[in-house]
N, C-alpha and C positions, 0 to 999 in steps of 0.2 A: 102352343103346346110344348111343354118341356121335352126336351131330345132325349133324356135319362129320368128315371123315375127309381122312387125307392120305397119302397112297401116292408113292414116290420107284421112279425107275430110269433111270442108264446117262442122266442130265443132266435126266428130265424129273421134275418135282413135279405132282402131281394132287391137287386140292382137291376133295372130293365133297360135295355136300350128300347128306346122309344121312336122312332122313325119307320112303320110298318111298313108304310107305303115307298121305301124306297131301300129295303132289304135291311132298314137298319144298319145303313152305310152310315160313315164316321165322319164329322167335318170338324172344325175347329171349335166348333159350339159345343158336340157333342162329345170331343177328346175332354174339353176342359170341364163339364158336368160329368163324364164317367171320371176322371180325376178325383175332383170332390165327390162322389159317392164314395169311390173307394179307401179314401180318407177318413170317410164318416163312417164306414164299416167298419176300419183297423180300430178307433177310436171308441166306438159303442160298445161299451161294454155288455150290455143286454143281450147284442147280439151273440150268439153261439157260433151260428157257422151262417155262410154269405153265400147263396144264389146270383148264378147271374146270367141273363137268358134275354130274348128278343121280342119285342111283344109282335105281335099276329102270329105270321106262320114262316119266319126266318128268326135264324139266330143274329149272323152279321156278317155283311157281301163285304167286308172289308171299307178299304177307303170310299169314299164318295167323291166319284167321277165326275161330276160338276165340278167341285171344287178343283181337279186338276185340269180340268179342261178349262179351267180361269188361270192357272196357272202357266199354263203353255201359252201363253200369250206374253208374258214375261221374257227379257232375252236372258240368255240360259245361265250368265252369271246371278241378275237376283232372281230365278227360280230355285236354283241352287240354296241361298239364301235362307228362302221361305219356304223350303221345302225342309231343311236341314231345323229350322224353326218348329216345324210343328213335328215333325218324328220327334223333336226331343222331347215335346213337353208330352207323349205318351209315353216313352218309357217308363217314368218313374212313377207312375199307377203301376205298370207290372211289377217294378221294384217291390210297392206296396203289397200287392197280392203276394206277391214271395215271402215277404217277413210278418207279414200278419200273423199271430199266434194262434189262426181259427180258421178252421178248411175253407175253401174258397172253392164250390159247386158251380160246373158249367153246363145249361142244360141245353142241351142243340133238339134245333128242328131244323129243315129248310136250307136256308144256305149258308154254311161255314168257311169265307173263303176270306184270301188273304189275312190281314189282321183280325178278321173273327176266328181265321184257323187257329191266330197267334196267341187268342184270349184263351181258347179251350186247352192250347198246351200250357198255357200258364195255370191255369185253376188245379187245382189239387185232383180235384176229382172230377170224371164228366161223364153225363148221361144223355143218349142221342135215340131221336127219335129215328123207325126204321124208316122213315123219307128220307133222312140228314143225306146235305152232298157236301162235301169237304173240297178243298181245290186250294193248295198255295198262292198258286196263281199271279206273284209279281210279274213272274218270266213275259207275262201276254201283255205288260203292261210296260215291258222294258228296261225294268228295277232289278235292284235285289229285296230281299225281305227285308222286314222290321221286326219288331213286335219281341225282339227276343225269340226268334223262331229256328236261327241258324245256331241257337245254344240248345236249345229244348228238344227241337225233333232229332238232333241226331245221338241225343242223351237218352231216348227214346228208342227209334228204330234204327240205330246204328248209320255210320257215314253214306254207305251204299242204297239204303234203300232214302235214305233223307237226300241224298243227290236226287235221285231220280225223280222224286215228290215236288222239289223244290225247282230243279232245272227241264223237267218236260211241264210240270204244273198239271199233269192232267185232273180228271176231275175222281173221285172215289166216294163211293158208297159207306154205310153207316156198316157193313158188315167188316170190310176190309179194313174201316177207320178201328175197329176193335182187334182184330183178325192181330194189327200192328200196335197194339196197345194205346192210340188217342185217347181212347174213351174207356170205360169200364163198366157198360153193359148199353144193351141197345134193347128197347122195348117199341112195343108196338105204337104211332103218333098218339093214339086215342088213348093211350094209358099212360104214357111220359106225365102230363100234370100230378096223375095219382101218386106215380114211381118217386117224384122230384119229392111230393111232401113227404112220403114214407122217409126215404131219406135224411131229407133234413129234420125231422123229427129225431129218427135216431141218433143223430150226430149232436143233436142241442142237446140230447140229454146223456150226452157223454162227459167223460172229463176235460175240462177245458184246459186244466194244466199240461195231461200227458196227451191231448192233443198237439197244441202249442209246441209243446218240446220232440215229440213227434216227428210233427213238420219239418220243425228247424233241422233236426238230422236229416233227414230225407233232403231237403232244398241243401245241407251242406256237401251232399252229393257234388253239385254243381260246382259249389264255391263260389268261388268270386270272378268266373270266370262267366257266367251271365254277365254281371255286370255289364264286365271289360267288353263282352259282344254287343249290348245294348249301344256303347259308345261308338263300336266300327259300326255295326249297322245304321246309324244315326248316316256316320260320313259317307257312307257306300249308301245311302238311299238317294240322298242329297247330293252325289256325285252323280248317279245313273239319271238322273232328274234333269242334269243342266245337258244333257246326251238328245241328239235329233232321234236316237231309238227310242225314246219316253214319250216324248210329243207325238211321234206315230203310232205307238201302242194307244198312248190315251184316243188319240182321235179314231183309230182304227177301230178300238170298244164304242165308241159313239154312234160311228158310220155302221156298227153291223158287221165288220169282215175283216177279213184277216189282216194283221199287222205286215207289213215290209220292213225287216229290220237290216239295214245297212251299216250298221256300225261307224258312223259321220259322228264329229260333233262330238 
């Protein structure tokens, strides 16, 4: 079964994460097929504007915890390594989503956590169902974030309240996720499908030029200073990773209970 899927109609491109059965968590399979999707949306000219959403009833739990529970078995210089390895090869999808000339639609259900938090600040727009639970959530895992999240959220909901988001990690609701601008409207679960094609309906049959240049003002906001954060967080993942607090946060999300963080290592 493909880990990403990509569904077309009538201008709109839909990028699915495909992993239902395990929140549509992200492995190395599934980083380098959302890659190539999102490649083939900038590219497609057909397409108008790009959805991107989780199939069953989660958006995306972030990393998949399997995989880093293979990785703690590694001694901490090459998890470092192969850690430092595969964040990299996801930034530059988010690159992608940034410079693409054509809105890029995030539609949340279910669980939005860590790097699925980091997809929905990246998307242009985003629309969450009122289940949606958001959660940065590196902190429990003993990292810092990726995803372009420590340029985004606090370009967002300013330094203070992205501290707190970021360094308690606790868990927030689809109302609060608006309340602090994430999203841009929340609808009822059973009506999110309807809401997402209304949408991109309307957006396909807009102008694709003052879209396009649009965007780019908007994203010039940042500057190039995404970027430049893409690259530290690359090193500050891959640093927190070769730390005996990562191995105990992973295994602790395994075990069930709470992490013991000592700061060793």
């Amino acid at each position: 079964m493909a880990s990403v899927v990509v569904e077309r109609h009538e201008g709109v491109l839909e990028i699915i994460l495909n992993r239902p059965d395990i929140l549509n968590a992200v492995n190395r399979e599934t980083i380098a097929a959302l890659a190539a999707a999102v490649a083939e949306a900038a590219e497609d000219r057909a397409a108008r504007v790009v959805l991107l959403r989780g199939a069953g009833t989660h958006f995306c739990a972030g990393g998949d915890i399997t995989m880093f529970a293979e990785l703690i078995r590694l001694p901490p210089a090459e998890r470092q390594i192969a850690l430092y390895r595969i964040v990299a090869t996801l930034h530059p999808l988010l690159i992608r989503m940034r410079y693409m000339p054509k809105p890029v639609v995030a539609i949340v259900q279910g669980a939005a956590a860590g790097f699925g938090l980091s997809l929905v600040l990246a998307a242009d727009l985003a629309l969450a169902a009122d289940d949606a639970v958001f959660t940065s959530g590196y902190i429990h895992l003993g990292t810092s974030p990726d995803g372009g999240m420590t340029a985004t959220l606090p370009h967002i909901v300013g330094i203070k309240r992205a501290a707190e988001l970021m360094l308690l990690g606790d868990r927030f609701d689809a109302q609060r996720a608006l309340a602090l601008g994430l999203v841009n409207r929340v609808v009822p679960a059973g009506a999110l499908d309807a809401e997402a094609a209304a949408l991109a309906a309307r957006l396909a049959a807009g102008p694709p030029h003052a879209y396009g240049r649009t965007k780019a003002l908007l994203q010039a906001t940042i500057g190039d200073a995404f970027d430049a954060q893409l690259r530290r967080e690359t090193e500050s993942f891959a640093a927190c990773a070769a730390t005996d607090d990562f191995a105990e946060g992973v295994r602790a999300f395994l075990e069930k209970r709470r992490p013991v963080f000592t700061g060793e290592g």
